[in-house]
KEGU-969942 format. One record per residue (C-alpha): z, x, y; residue in three letters; residue number from 1. Coordinates in Angstrom, 1 decimal, always signed. Layout:
<atoms>
<atom><Z>Z</Z><X>X</X><Y>Y</Y><rest>Ala</rest><nr>NUM</nr></atom>
...
</atoms>
This chain:
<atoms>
<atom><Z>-26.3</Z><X>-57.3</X><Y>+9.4</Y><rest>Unk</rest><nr>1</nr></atom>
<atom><Z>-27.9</Z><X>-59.5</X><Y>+12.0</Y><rest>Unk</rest><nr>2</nr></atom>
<atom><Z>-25.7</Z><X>-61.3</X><Y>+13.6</Y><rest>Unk</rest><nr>3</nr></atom>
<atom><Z>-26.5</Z><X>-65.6</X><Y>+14.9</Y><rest>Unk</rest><nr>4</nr></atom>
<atom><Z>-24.2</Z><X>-66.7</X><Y>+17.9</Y><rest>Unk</rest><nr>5</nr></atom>
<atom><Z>-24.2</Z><X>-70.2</X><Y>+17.8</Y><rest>Unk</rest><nr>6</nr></atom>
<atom><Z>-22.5</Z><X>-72.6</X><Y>+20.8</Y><rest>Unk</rest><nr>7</nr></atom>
<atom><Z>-21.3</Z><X>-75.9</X><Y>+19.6</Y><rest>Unk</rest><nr>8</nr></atom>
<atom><Z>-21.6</Z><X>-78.6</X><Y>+22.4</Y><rest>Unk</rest><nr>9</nr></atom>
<atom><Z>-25.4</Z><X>-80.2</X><Y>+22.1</Y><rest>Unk</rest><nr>10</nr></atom>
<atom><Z>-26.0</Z><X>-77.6</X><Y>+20.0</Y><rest>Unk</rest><nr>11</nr></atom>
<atom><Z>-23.9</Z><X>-78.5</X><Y>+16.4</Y><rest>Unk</rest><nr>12</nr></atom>
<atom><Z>-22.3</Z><X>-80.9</X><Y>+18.2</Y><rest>Unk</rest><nr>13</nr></atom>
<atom><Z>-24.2</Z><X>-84.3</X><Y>+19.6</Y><rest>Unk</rest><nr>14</nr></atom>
<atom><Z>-22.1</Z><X>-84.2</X><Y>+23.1</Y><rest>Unk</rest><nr>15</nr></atom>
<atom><Z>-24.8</Z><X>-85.6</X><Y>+25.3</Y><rest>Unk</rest><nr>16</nr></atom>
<atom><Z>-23.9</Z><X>-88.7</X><Y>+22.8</Y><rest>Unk</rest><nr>17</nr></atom>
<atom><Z>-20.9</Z><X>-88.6</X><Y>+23.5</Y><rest>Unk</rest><nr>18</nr></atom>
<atom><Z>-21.1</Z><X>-88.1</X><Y>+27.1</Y><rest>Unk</rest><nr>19</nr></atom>
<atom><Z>-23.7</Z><X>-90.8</X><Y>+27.7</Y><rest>Unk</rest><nr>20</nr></atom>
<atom><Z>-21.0</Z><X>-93.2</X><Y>+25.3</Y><rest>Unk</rest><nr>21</nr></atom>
<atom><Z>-18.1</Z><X>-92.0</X><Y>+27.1</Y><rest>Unk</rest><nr>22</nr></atom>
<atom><Z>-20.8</Z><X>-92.8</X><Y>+30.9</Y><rest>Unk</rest><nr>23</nr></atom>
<atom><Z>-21.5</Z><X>-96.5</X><Y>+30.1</Y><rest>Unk</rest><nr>24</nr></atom>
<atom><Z>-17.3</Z><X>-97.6</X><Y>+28.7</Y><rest>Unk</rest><nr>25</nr></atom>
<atom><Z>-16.5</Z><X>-95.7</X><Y>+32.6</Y><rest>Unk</rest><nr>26</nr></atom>
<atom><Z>-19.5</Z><X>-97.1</X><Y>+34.3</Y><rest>Unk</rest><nr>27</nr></atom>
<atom><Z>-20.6</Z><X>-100.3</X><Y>+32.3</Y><rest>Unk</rest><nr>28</nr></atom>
<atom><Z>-24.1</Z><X>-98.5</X><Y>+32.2</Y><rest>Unk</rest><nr>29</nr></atom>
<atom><Z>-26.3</Z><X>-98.9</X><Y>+28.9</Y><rest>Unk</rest><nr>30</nr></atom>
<atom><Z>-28.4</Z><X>-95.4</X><Y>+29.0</Y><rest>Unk</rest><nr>31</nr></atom>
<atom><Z>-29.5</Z><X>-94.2</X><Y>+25.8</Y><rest>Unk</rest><nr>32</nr></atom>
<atom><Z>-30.6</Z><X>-90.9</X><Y>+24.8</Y><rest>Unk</rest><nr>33</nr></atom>
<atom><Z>-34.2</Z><X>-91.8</X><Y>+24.0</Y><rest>Unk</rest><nr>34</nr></atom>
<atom><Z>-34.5</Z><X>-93.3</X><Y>+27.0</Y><rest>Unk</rest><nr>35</nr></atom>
<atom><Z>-33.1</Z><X>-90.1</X><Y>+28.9</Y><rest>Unk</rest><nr>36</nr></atom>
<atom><Z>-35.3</Z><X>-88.2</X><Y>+26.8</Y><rest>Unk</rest><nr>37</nr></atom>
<atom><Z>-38.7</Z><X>-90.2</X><Y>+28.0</Y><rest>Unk</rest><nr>38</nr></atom>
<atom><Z>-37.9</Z><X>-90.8</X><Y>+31.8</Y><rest>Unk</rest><nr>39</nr></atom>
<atom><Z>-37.3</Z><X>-88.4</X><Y>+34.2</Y><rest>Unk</rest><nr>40</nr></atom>
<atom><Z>-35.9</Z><X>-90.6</X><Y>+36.6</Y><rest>Unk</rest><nr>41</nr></atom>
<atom><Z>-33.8</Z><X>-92.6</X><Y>+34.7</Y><rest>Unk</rest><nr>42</nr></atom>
<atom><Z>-32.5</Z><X>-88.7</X><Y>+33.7</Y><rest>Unk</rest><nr>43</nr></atom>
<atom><Z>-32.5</Z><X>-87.7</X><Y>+37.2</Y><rest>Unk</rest><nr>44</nr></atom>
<atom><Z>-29.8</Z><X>-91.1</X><Y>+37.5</Y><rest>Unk</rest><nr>45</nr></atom>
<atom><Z>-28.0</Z><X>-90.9</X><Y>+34.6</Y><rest>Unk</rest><nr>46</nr></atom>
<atom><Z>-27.1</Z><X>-87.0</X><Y>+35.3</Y><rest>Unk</rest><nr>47</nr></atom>
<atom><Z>-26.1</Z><X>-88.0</X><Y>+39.3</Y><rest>Unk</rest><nr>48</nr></atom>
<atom><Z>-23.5</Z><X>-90.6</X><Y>+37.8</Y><rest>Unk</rest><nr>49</nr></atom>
<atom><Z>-22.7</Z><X>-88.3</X><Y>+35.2</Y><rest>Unk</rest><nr>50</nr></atom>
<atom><Z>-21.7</Z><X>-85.3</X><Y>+37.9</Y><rest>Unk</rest><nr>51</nr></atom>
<atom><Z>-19.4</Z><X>-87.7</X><Y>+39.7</Y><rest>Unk</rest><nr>52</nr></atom>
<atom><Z>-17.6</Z><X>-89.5</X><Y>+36.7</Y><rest>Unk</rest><nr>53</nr></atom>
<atom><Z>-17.4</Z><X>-86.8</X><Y>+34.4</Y><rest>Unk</rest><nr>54</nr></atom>
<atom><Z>-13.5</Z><X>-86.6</X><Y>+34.2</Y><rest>Unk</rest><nr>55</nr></atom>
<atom><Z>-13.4</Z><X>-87.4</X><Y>+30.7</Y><rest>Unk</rest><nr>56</nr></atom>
<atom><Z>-14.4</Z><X>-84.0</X><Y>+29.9</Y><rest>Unk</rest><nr>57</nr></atom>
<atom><Z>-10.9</Z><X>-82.7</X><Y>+30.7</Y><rest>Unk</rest><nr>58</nr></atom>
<atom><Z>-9.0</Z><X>-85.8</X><Y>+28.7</Y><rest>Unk</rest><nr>59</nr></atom>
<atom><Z>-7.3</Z><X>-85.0</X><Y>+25.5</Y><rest>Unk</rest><nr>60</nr></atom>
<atom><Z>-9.2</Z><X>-86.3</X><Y>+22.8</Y><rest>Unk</rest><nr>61</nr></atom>
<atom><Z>-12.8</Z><X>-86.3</X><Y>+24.2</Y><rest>Unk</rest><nr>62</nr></atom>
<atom><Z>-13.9</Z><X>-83.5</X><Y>+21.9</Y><rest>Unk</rest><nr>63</nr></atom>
<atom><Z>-11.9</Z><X>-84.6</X><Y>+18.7</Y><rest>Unk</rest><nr>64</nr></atom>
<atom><Z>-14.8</Z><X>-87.1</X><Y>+17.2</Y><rest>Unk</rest><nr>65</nr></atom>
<atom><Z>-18.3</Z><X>-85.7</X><Y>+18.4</Y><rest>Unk</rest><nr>66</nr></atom>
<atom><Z>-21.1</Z><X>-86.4</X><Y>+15.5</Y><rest>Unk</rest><nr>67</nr></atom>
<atom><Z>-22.5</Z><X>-83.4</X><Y>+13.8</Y><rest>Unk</rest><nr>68</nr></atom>
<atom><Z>-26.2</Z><X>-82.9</X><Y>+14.6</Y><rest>Unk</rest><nr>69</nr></atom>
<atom><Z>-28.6</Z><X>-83.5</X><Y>+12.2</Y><rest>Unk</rest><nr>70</nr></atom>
<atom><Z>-28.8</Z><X>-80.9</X><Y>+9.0</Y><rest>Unk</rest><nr>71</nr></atom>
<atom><Z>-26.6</Z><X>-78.5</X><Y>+11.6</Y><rest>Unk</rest><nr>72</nr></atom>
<atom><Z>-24.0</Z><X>-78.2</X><Y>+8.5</Y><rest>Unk</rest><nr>73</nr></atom>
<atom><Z>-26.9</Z><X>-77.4</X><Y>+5.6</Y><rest>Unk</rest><nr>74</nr></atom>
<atom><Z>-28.4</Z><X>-74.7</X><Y>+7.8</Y><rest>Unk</rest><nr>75</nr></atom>
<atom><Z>-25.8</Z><X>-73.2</X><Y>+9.0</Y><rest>Unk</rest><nr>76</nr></atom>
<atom><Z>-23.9</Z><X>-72.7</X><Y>+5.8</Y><rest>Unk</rest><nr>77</nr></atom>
<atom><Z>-27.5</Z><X>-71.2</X><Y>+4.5</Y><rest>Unk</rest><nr>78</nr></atom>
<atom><Z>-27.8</Z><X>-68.8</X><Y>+7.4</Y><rest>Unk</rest><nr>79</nr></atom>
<atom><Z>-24.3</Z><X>-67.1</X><Y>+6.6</Y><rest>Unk</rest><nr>80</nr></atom>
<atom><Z>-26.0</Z><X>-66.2</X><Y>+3.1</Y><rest>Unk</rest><nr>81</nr></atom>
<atom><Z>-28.5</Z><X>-63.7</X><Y>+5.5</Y><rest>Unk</rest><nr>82</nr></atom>
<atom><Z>-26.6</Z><X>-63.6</X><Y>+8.8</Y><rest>Unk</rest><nr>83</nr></atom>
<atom><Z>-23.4</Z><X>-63.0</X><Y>+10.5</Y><rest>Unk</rest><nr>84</nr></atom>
<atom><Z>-22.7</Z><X>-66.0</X><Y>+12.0</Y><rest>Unk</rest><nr>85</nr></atom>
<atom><Z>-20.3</Z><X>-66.1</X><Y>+15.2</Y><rest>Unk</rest><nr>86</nr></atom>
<atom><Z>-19.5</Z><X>-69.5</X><Y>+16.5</Y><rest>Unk</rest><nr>87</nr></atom>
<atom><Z>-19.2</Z><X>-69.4</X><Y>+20.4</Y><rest>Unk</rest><nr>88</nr></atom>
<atom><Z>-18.0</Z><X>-71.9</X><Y>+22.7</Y><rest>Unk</rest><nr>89</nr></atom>
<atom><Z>-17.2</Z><X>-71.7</X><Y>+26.5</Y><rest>Unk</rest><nr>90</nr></atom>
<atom><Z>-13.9</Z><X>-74.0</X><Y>+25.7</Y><rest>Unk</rest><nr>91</nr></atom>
<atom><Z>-12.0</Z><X>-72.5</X><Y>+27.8</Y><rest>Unk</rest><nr>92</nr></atom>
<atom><Z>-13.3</Z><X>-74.5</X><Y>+30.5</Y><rest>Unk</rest><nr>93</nr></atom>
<atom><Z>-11.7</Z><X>-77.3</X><Y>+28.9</Y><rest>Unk</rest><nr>94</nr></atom>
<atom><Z>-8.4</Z><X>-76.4</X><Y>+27.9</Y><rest>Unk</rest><nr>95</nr></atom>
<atom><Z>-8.0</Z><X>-79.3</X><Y>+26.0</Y><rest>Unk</rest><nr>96</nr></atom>
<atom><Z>-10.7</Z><X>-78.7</X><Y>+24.0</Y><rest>Unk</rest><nr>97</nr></atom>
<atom><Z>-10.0</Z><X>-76.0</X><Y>+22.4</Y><rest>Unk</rest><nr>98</nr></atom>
<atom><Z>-7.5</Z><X>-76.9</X><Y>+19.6</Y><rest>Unk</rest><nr>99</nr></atom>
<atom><Z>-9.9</Z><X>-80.2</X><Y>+19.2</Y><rest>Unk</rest><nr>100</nr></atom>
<atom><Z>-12.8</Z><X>-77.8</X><Y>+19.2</Y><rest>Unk</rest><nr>101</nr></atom>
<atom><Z>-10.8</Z><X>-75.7</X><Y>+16.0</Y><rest>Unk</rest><nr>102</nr></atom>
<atom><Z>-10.0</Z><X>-79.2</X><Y>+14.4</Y><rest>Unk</rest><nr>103</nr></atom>
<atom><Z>-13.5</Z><X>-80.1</X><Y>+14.1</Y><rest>Unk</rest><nr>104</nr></atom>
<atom><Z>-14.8</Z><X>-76.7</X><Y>+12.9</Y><rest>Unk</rest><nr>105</nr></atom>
<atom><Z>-12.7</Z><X>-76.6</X><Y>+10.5</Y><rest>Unk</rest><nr>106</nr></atom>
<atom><Z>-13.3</Z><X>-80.8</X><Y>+9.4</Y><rest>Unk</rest><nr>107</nr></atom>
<atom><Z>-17.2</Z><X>-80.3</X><Y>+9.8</Y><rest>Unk</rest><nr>108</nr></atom>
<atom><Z>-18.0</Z><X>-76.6</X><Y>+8.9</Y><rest>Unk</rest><nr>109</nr></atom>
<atom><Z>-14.4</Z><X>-75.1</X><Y>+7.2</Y><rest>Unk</rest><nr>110</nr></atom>
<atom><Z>-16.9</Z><X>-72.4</X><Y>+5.6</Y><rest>Unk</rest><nr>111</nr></atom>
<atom><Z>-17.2</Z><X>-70.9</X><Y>+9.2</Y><rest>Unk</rest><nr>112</nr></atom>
<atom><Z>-13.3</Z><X>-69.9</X><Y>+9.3</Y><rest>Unk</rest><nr>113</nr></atom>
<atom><Z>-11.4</Z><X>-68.9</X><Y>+12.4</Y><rest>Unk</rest><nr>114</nr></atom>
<atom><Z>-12.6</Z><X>-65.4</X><Y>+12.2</Y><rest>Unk</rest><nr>115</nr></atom>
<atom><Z>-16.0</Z><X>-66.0</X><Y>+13.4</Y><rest>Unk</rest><nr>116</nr></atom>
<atom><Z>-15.1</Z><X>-68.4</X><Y>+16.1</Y><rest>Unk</rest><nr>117</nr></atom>
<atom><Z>-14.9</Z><X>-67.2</X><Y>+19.9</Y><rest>Unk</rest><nr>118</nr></atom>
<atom><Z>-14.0</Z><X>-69.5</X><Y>+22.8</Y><rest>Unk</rest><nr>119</nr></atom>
<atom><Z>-14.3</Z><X>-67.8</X><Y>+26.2</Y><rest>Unk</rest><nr>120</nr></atom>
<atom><Z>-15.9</Z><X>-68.1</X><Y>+29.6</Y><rest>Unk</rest><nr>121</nr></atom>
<atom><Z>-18.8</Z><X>-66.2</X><Y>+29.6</Y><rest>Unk</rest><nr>122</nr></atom>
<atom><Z>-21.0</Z><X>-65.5</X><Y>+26.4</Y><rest>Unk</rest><nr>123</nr></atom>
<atom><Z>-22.5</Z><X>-62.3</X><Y>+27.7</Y><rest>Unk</rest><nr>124</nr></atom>
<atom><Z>-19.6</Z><X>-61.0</X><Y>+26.9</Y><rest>Unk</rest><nr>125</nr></atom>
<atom><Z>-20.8</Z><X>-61.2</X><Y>+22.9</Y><rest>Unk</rest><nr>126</nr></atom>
<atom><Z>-22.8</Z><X>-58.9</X><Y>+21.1</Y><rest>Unk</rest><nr>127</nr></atom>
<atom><Z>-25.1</Z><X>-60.7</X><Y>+19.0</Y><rest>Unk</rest><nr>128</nr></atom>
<atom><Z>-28.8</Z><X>-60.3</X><Y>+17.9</Y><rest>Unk</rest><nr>129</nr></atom>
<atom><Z>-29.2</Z><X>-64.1</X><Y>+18.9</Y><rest>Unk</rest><nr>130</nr></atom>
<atom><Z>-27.2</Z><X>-66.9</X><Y>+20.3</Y><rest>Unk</rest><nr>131</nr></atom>
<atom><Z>-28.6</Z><X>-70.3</X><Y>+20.2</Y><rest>Unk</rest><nr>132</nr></atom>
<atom><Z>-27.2</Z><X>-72.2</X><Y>+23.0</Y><rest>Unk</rest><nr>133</nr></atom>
<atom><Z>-28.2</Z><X>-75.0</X><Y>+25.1</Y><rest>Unk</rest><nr>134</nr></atom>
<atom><Z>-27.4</Z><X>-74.0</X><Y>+28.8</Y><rest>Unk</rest><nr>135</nr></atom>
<atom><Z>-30.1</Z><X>-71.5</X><Y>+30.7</Y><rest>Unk</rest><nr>136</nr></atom>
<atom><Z>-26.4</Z><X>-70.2</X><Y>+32.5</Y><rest>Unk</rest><nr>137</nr></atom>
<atom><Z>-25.9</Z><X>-68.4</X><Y>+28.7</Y><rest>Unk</rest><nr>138</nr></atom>
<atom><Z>-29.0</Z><X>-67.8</X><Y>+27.7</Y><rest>Unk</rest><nr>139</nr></atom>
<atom><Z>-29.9</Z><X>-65.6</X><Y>+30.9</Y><rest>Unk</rest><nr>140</nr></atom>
<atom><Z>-27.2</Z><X>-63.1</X><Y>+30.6</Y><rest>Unk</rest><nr>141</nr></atom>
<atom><Z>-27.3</Z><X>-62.6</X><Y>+27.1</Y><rest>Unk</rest><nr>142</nr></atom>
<atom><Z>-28.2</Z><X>-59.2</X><Y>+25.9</Y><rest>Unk</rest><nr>143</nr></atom>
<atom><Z>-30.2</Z><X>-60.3</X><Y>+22.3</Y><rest>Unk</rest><nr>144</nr></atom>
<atom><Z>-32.7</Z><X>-62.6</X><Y>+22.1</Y><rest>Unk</rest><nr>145</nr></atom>
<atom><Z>-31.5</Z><X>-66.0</X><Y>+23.4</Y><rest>Unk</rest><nr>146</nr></atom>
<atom><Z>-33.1</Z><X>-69.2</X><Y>+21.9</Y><rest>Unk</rest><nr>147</nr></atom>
<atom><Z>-32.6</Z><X>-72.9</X><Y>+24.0</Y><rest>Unk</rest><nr>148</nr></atom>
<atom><Z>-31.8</Z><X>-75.7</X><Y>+22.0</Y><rest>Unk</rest><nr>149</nr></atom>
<atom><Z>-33.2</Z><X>-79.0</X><Y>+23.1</Y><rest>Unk</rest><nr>150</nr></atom>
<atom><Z>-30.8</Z><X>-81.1</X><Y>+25.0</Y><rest>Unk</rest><nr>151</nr></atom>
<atom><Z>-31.3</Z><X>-83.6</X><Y>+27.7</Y><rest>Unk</rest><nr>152</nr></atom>
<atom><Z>-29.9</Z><X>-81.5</X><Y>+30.3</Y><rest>Unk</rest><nr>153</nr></atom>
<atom><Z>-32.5</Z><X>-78.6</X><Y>+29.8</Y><rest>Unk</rest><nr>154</nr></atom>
<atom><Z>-36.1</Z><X>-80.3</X><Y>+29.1</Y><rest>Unk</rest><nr>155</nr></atom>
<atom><Z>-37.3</Z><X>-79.1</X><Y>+32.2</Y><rest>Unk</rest><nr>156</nr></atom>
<atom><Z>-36.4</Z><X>-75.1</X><Y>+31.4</Y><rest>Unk</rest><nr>157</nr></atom>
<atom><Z>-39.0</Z><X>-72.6</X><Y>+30.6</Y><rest>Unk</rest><nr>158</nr></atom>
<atom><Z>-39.3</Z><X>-69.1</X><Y>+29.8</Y><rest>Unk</rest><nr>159</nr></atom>
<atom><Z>-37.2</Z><X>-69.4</X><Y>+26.6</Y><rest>Unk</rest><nr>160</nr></atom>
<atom><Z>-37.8</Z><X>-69.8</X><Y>+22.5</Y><rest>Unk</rest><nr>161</nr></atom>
<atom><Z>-37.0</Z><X>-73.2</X><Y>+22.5</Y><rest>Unk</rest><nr>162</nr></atom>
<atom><Z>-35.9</Z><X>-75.1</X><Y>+18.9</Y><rest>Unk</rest><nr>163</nr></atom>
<atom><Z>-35.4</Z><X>-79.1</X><Y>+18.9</Y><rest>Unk</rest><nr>164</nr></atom>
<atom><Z>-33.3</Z><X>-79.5</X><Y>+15.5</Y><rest>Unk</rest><nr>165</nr></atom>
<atom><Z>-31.4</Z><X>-77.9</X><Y>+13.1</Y><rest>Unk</rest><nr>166</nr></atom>
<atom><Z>-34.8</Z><X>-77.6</X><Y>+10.7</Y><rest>Unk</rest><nr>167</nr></atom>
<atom><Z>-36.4</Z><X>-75.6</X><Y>+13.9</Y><rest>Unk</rest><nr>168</nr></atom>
<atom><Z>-33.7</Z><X>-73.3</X><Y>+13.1</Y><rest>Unk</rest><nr>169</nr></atom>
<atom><Z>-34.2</Z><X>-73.2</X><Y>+9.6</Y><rest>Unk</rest><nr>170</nr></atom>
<atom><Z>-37.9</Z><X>-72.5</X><Y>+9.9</Y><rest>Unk</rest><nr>171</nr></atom>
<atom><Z>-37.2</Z><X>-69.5</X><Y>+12.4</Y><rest>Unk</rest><nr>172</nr></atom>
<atom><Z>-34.7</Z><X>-67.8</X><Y>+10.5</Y><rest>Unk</rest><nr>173</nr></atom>
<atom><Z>-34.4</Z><X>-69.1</X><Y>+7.2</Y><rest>Unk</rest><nr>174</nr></atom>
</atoms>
């Protein structure tokens, strides 16, 4: 069977939401995703601040409440009736996340089960057909077919498939 790696932060999870939330409580800053979206140097700005403030990352609780992306649960519940599904994070970069990452898998997708989820450090350790994922540093070094899904951080990436929603995915593999 053909088998979907799918990463969770900005990909079923809206974390750049989060992150630009979490950026303007630290930094009294009122960026909003469309904005980042629409101006490169408001971006450019928002992602200088955001390398030098990001400690909130490592804080327990960060990861807990993250809003599902749009149709992410729908689709993903109909590619496990044609695909193996694998969900793969790289939590282990932030050990607190991990145990908030499981909580919210199982409150937001408990169809997925702890069987088909894999945190670790480097996904080209996974053997998949496909992984969806939203950082070129996975994408690159993955064996199958690697597709980029949209995020702030990665507009200005080429060279990949690139899908902007959940109903992307849907029309790709569904």
């Amino acid at each position: 069977m053909t088998r979907i790696a799918i990463d969770m932060d900005d990909v079923m999870a809206d974390t750049s939401l989060k992150i630009v939330q979490e950026l303007n409580k630290k930094l009294n800053t009122n960026y909003q995703i469309p904005d980042l979206l629409n101006d490169i140097k408001l971006r450019e700005e928002f992602y200088a601040n955001y390398s030098q403030n990001n400690s909130f990352l490592w804080e327990k609780g960060f990861f807990e409440d993250i809003e599902v992306k749009p149709n992410a649960v729908e689709v993903i519940r109909q590619l496990q009736n044609h695909y193996e599904i694998f969900i793969v994070s790289a939590a282990t970069e932030f050990p607190e996340s991990m145990k908030e990452k499981l909580n919210w898998l199982e409150k937001h997708f408990p169809f997925i089960g702890w069987t088909h989820t894999v945190f670790c450090g480097h996904k080209y350790l996974i053997q998949a057909d496909f992984l969806i994922d939203d950082h070129e540093k996975n994408l690159k070094t993955f064996s199958g077919t690697p597709i980029l899904f949209s995020a702030p951080h990665n507009l200005h990436l080429t060279g990949y498939e690139r899908v902007n929603t959940w109903d992307d995915v849907a029309a790709k593999f569904l």
